[in-house]
C-alpha positions in Angstrom: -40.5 -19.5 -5.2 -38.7 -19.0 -2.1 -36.5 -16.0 -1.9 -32.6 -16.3 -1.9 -31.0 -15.6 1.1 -27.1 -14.3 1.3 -25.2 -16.3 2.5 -23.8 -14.3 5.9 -27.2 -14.0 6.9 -28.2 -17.8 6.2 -25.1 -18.8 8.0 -25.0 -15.9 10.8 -24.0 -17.5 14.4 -26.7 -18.5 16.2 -24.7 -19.2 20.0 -20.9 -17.8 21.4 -20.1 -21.9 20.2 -20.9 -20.8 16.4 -18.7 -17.4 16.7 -15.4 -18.4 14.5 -12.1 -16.9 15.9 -13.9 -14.9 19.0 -12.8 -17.1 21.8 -12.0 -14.4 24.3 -15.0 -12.3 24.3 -17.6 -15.5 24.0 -15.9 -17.6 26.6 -16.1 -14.2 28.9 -19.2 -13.9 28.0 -21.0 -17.1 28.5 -18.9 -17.0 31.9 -20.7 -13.8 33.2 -24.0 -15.0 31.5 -24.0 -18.3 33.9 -22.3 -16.3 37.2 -24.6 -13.7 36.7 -22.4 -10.8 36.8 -23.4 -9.1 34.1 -22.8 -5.8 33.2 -24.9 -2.6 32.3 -23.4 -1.7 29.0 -21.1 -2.8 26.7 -18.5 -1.9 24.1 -17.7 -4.2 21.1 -14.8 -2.9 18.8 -13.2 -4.4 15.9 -13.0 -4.5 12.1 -16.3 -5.2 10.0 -17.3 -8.5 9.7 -16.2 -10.0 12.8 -18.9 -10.7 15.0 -19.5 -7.5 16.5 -23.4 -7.5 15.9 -23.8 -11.3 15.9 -22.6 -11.6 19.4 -24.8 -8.4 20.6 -27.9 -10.4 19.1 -27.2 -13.5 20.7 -26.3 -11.7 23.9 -29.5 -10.3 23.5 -31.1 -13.9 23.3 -29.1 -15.4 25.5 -30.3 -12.8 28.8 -33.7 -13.3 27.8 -33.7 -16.5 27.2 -36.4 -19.3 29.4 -33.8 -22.2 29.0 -30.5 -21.0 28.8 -27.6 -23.3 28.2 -24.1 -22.9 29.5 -24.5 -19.5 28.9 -25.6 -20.1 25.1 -29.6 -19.4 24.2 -31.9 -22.3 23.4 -32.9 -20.7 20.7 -36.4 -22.9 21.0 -37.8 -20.9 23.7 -40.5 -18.2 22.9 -38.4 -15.3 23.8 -35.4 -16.8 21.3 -38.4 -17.5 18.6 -39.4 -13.3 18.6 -35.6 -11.5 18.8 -34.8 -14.2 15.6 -37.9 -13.0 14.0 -37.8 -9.6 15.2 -41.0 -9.3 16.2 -39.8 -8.3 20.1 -40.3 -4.5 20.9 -38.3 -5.1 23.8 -34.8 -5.9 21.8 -33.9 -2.9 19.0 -31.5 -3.0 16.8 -30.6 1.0 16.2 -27.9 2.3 13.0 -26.4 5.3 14.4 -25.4 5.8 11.4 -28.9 7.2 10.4 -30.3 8.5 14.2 -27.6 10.0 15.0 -29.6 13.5 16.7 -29.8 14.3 19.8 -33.7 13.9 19.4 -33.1 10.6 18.0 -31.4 9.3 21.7 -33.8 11.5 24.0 -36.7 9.4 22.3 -34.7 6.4 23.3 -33.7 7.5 26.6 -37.5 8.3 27.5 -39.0 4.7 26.6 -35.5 3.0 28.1 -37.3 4.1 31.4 -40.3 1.9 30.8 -40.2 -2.1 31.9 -40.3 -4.7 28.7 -43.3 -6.1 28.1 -42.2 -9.6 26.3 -39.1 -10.8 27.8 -37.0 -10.3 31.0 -34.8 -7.1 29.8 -34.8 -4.3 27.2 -31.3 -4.4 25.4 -31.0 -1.7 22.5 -28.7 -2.5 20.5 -26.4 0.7 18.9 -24.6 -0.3 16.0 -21.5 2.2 14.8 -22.5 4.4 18.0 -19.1 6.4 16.7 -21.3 8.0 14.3 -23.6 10.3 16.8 -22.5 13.5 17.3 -21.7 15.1 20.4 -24.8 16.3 21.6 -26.4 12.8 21.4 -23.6 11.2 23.4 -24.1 13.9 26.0 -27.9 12.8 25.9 -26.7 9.0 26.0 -24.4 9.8 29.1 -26.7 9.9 32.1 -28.7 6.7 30.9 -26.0 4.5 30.2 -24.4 5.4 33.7 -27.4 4.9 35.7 -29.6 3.0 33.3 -32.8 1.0 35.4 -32.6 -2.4 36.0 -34.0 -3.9 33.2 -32.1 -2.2 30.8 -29.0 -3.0 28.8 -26.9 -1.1 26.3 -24.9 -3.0 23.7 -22.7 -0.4 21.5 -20.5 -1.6 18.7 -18.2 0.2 16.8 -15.3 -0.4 14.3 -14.2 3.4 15.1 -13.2 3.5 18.8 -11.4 6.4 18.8 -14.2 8.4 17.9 -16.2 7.6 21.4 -15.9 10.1 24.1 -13.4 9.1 26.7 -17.0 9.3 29.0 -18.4 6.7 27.2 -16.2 4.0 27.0 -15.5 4.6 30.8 -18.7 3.2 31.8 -19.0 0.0 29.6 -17.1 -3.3 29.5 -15.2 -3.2 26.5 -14.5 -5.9 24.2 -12.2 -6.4 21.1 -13.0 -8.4 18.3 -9.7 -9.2 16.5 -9.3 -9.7 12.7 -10.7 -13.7 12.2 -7.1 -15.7 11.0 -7.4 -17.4 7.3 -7.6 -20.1 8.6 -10.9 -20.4 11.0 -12.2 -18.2 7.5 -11.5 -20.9 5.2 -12.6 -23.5 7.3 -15.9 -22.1 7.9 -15.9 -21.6 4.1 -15.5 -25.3 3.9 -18.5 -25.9 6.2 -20.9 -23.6 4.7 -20.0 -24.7 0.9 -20.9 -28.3 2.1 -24.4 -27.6 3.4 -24.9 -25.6 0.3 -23.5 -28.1 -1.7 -20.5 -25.9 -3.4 -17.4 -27.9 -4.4 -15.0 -25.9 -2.9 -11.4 -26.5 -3.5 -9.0 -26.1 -0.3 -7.1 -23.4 -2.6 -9.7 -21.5 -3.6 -11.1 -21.8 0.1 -7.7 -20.1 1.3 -7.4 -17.7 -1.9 -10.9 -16.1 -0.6 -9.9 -16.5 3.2 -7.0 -13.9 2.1 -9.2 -11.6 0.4 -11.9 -11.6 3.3 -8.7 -9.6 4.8 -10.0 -11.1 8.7 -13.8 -10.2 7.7 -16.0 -13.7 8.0 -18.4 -11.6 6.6 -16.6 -10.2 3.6 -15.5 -14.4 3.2 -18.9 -15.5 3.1 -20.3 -12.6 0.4 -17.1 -13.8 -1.8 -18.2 -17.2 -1.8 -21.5 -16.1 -2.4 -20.5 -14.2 -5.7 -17.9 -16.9 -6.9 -20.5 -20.0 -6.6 -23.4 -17.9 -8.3 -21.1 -16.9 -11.3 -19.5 -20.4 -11.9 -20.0 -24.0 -12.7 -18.5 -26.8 -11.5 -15.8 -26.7 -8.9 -14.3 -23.6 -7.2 -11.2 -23.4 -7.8 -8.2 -20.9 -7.2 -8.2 -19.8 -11.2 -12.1 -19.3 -11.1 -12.1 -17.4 -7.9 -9.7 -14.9 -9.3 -11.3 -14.6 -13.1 -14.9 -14.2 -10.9 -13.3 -11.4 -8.8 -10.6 -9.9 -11.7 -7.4 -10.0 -9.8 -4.3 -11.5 -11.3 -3.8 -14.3 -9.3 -0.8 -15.6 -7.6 0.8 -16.6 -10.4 0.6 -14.3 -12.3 1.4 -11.7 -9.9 4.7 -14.1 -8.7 5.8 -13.8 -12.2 5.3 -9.9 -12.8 7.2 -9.6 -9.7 10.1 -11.1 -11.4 10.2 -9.7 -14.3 10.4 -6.6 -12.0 13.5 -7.8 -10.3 15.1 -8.8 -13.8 14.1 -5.0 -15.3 12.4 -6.8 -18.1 10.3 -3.8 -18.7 9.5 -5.6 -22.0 7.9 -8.6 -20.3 6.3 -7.3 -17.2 5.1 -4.4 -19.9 3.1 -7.6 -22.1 2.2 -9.4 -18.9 0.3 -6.5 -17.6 -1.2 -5.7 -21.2 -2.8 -9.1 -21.4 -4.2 -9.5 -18.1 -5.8 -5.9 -18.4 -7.2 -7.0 -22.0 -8.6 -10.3 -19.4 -10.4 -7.7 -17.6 -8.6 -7.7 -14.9 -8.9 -4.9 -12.0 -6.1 -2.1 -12.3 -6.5 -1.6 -8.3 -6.5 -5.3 -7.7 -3.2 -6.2 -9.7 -1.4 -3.0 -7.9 -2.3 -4.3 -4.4 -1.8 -8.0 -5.8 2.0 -6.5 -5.9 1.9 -4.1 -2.6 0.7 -7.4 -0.3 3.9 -9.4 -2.3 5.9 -6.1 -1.5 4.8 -6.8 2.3 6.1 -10.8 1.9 9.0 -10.1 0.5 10.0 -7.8 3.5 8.6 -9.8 6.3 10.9 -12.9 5.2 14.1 -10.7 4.8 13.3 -9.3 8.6 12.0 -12.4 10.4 13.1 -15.0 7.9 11.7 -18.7 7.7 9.5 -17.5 11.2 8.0 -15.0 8.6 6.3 -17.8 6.6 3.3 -18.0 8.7 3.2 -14.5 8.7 2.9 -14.3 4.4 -0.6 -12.9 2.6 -0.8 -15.7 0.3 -0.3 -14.0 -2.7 2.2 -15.9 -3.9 3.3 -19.4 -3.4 6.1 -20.0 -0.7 8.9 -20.9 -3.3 8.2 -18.1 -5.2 8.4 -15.6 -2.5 11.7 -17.0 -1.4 13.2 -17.1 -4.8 12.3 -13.1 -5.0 13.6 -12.2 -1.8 16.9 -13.2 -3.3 16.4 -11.0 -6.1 15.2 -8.1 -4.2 17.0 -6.0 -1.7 14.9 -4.3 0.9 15.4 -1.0 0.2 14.1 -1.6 -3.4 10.7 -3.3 -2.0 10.5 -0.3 0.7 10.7 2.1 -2.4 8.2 -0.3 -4.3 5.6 -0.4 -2.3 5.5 3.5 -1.6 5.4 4.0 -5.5 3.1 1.5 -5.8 0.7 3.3 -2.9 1.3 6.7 -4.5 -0.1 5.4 -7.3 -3.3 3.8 -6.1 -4.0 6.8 -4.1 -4.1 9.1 -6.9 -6.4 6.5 -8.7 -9.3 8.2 -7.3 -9.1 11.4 -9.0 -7.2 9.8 -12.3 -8.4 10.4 -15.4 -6.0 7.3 -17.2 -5.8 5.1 -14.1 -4.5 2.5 -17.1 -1.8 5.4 -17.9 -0.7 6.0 -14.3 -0.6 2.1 -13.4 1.7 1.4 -16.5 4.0 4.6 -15.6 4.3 2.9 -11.7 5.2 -0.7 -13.8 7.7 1.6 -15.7 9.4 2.9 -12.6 9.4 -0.4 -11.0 11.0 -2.3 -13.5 13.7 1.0 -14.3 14.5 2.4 -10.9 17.2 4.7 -12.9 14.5 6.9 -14.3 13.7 8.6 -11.0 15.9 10.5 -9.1 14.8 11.0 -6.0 16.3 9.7 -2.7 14.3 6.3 -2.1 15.1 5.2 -6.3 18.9 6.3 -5.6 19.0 4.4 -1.7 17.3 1.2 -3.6 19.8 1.0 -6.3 22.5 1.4 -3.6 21.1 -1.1 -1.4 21.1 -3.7 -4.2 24.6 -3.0 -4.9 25.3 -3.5 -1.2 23.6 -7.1 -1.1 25.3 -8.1 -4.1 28.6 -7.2 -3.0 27.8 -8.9 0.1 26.8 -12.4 -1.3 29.8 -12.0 -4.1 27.1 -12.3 -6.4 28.6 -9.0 -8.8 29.5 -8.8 -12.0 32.4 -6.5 -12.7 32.8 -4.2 -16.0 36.0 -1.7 -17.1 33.9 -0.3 -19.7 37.5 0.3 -21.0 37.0 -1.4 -24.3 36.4 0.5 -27.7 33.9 0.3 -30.3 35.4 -2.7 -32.6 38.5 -2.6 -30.8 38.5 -4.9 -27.5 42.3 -4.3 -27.0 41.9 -0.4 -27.3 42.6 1.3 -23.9 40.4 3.5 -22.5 39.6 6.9 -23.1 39.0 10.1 -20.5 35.6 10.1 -22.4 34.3 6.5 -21.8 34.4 7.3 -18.0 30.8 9.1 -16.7 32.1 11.8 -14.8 28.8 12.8 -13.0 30.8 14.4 -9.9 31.0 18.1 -9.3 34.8 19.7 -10.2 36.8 19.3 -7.2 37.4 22.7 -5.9 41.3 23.6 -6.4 43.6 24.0 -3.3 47.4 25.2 -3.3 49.1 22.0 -3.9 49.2 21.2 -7.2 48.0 17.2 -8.6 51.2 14.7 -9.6 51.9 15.8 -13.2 54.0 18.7 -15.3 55.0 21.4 -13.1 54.9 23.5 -16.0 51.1 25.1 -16.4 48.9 23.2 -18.9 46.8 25.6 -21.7 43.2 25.1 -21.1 41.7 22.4 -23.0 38.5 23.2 -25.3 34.9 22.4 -23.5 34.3 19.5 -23.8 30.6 18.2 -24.8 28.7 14.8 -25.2 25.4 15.8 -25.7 24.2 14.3 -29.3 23.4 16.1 -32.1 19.9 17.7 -30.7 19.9 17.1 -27.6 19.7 20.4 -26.5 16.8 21.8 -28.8 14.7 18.6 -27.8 15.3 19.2 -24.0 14.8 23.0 -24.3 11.6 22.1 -26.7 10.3 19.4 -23.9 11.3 22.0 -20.7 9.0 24.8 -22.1 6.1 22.5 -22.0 6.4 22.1 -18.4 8.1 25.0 -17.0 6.5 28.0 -15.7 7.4 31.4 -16.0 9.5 33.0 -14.9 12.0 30.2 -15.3 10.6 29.4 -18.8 12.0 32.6 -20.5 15.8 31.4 -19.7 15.4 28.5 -22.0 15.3 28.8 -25.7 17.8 27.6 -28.7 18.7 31.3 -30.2 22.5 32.9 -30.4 21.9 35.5 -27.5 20.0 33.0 -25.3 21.0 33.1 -21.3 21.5 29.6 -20.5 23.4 26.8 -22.7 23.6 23.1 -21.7 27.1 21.1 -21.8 26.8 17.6 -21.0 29.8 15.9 -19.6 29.5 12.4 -18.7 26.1 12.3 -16.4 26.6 16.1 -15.8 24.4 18.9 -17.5 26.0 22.2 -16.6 23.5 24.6 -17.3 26.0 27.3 -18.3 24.4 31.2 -17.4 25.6 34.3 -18.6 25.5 35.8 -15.8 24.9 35.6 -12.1 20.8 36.4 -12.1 19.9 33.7 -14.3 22.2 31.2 -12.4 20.1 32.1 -8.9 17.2 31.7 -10.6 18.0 28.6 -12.4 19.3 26.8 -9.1 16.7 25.7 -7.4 15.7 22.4 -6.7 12.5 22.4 -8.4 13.6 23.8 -11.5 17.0 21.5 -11.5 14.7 18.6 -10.7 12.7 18.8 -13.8 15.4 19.3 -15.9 17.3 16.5 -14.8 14.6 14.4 -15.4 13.8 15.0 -19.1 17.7 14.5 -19.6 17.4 11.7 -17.9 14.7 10.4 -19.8 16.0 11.5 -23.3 19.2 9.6 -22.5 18.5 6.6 -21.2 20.6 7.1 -18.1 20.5 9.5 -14.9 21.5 12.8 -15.6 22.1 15.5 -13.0 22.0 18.9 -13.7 23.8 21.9 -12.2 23.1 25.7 -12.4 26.7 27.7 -13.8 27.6 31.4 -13.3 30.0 31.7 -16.3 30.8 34.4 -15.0 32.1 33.1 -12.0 34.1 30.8 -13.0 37.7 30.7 -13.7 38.7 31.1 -17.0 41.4 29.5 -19.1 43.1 28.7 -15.1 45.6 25.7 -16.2 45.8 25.0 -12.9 42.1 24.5 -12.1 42.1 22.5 -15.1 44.8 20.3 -14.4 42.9 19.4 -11.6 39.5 19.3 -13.2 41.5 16.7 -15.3 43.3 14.9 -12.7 40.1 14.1 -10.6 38.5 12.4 -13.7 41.5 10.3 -14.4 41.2 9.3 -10.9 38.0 8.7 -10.4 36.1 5.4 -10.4 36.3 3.5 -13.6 34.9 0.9 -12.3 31.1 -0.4 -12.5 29.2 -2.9 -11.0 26.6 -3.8 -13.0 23.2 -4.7 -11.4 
């Protein structure tokens, strides 16, 4: 029984003419080939899997070669027959990756000096030549500037920034550029007919996108969908082979992203993780959409070409109206956090559904990027009139009820007093009774839930007792963390600490809650005028809400 060959080395290039997507470098090449200018040394960059060490081999065949033509090799000729089988001492094929001593390129550079002894010219081949250290490209230097005659160097790297600056100054350089989806899936289409593979044209394009430019990486994903399946290839069995989402799927978790149906994207995600389906792979799924969604907002209808294919055109436009674009910018950094810190997760399932959670409820994080996205939205629908407006000024049960100073979220800090006095009673105003809309609890749970995570010393200001130095007051979406006296205010006011306590408010609530260090001591007491103000200001301020 004959033993399986994979696929990208059944169906590796065998001439420049069979190199997909290279037509630069293998028209310049073939050019020099037949002119016979040929260079010393050369340099091929570029991403794996595209062509890098197909093109050195068959420039390897094609200056040896008895009967070259146009610049391609026979491959008939005896000299072809021996580098394909690799049974010609005079063509090696070195991984720097493992000879990467000095000793390792002195034994090189002593039998480099001796003629071939099969075909025309000794070529050594020096895949991922980034990989030697220093010493060995010192050792490599003198050679590959004055190398004999007969010799020629062929490096390739996909890391050029790790070869010395004397190196790449004495070879031709050449850059391979990422393959486009479409020369990958149409050489898909040719290699599943030979092997007999019905290949959709979707599933063909779905595996083009996930080759990411590779022709390599496209041809060992065809490899692994046709051995796992049946019957035709199509888009569905490509992505249950590989466990991704797929594009619909994906389309439709994006919008229940844009709706904040945490609900539905929450049930959407739980199934297609019970499928099996990759954590990593339905995270970037929704970073590559991310990447859409922007590049049509900036370049518009020019930006189709320029889309990953991860979701379907319609789809994509249909988002980018739901979508602002500084709620995809903040999107895809969450979403990059949290693949990042995948690799030293210990509830990758945890982490991912936390990211869904902050995608779908932007108001649970408080940071800049949440607070610009939410702004931005509000901007684009105020733009496009597409708002809807709410007083919030109607009561409990009684829709003709006029509002009260405590339906208004006063999250603003008191407006500091001045000498003129607000439009009112002249006459000074006795100072109204704090005022507190914390629930019942709220206070002992957040103390409860801030020990857990604080640290000392900060820790030791928070407890529930009579005597205790700090107690919250919750006005509106302000916590004033009210000290009792002017050391535990400087050390509860810092951004840190303030940062952790807003958040569990926030989270306890249901709604973004800030939260402010207090000196009581400080502060005026019992000042009508000050509270005049304090008043004024929040009968004043906006009572008006857009809602998202």
């Amino acid at each position: 029984m004959a033993t399986y060959q994979a696929l990208y080395r059944k169906y590796r290039p065998q001439t420049f003419d069979d190199v997909s997507g290279q037509m630069a470098v293998t028209q310049t090449l073939k050019t020099q080939l037949v002119s016979g200018r040929m260079s010393h040394a050369y340099l091929f960059t570029g991403s794996r899997g595209t062509g890098k060490t197909s093109c050195a081999k068959i420039l390897a065949k094609a200056v040896n070669c008895l009967h070259p033509e146009n610049g391609n090799p026979c491959n008939r000729c005896e000299a072809c027959k021996a580098i394909d089988s690799g049974s010609c001492m005079d063509v090696l094929e070195i991984d720097a990756a493992s000879n990467n001593g000095v000793d390792n390129v002195r034994d090189l550079r002593d039998d480099a000096i001796y003629t071939p002894s099969q075909v025309k010219m000794r070529v050594y081949i020096i895949d991922e030549v980034h990989m030697l250290s220093i010493s060995a490209f010192n050792a490599l230097l003198k050679i590959i500037e004055e190398p004999p005659e007969h010799l020629l160097f062929i490096l390739a790297t996909t890391e050029l920034h790790k070869v010395p600056a004397t190196i790449l100054s004495r070879c031709q350089r050449f850059s391979f550029r990422r393959i486009s989806q479409e020369d990958i899936a149409a050489r898909l289409q040719y290699v599943a007919y030979q092997e007999n593979i019905d290949l959709d044209d979707s599933a063909a394009r779905v595996i083009a996108r996930l080759a990411d430019g590779g022709m390599r990486d496209g041809l060992s994903l065809l490899d692994q969908c046709a051995s796992a399946t049946t019957g035709e290839l199509t888009a569905e069995r490509v992505y249950a082979c590989l466990g991704i989402a797929g594009e619909r799927k994906c389309g439709e978790l994006m919008g229940y992203i844009a709706n904040h149906d945490t609900k539905s994207a929450l049930e959407l995600f739980n199934r297609l993780y019970t499928e099996g389906k990759d954590l990593s792979a339905m995270l970037d799924e929704l970073a590559c959409l991310c990447r859409d969604l922007l590049v049509i907002k900036t370049a518009g209808n020019a930006g189709i070409t320029m889309l990953s294919g991860v979701a379907s055109d319609k789809e994509v436009q249909e988002l980018t109206k739901a979508l602002s674009s500084g709620e995809l910018v903040r999107m895809m950094n969450l979403i990059q956090q949290t693949l990042a810190g995948f690799t030293r997760s210990s509830s990758r399932r945890m982490d991912a559904e936390l990211c869904l959670l902050e995608l779908c409820q932007p108001e649970l994080s408080l940071d800049a990027k949440a607070i610009n996205a939410r702004l931005t939205r509000l901007e684009e629908q105020i733009k496009s009139g597409n708002i809807v407006v709410s007083a919030q000024t109607k009561a409990a049960g009684k829709p003709d009820q006029a509002p009260r100073e405590d339906d208004y979220d006063d999250d603003r800090p008191p407006m500091p007093g001045d000498e003129d006095a607000p439009p009112g009673e002249e006459e000074p105003m006795p100072a109204p009774a704090p005022r507190n809309d914390a629930p019942m609890g709220f206070w002992s749970d957040l103390v409860a839930g801030l020990r857990k995570e604080l640290r000392p010393p900060a820790i030791g200001f928070f407890n529930t007792g009579p005597n205790a130095p700090v107690q919250g007051v919750l006005t509106g979406n302000r916590l004033e963390l009210r000290c009792t006296n002017a050391f535990t205010a400087q050390m509860l006011d810092k951004p840190d600490i303030l940062e952790v306590v807003s958040r569990k408010a926030s989270a306890m609530l249901g709604r973004p809650v800030r939260a402010f260090a207090v000196d009581m001591n400080a502060r005026p007491q019992g000042n009508p005028r000050m509270e005049q103000l304090m008043k004024f200001g929040r009968e004043h301020s906006d009572i008006v809400k857009i809602k998202e």
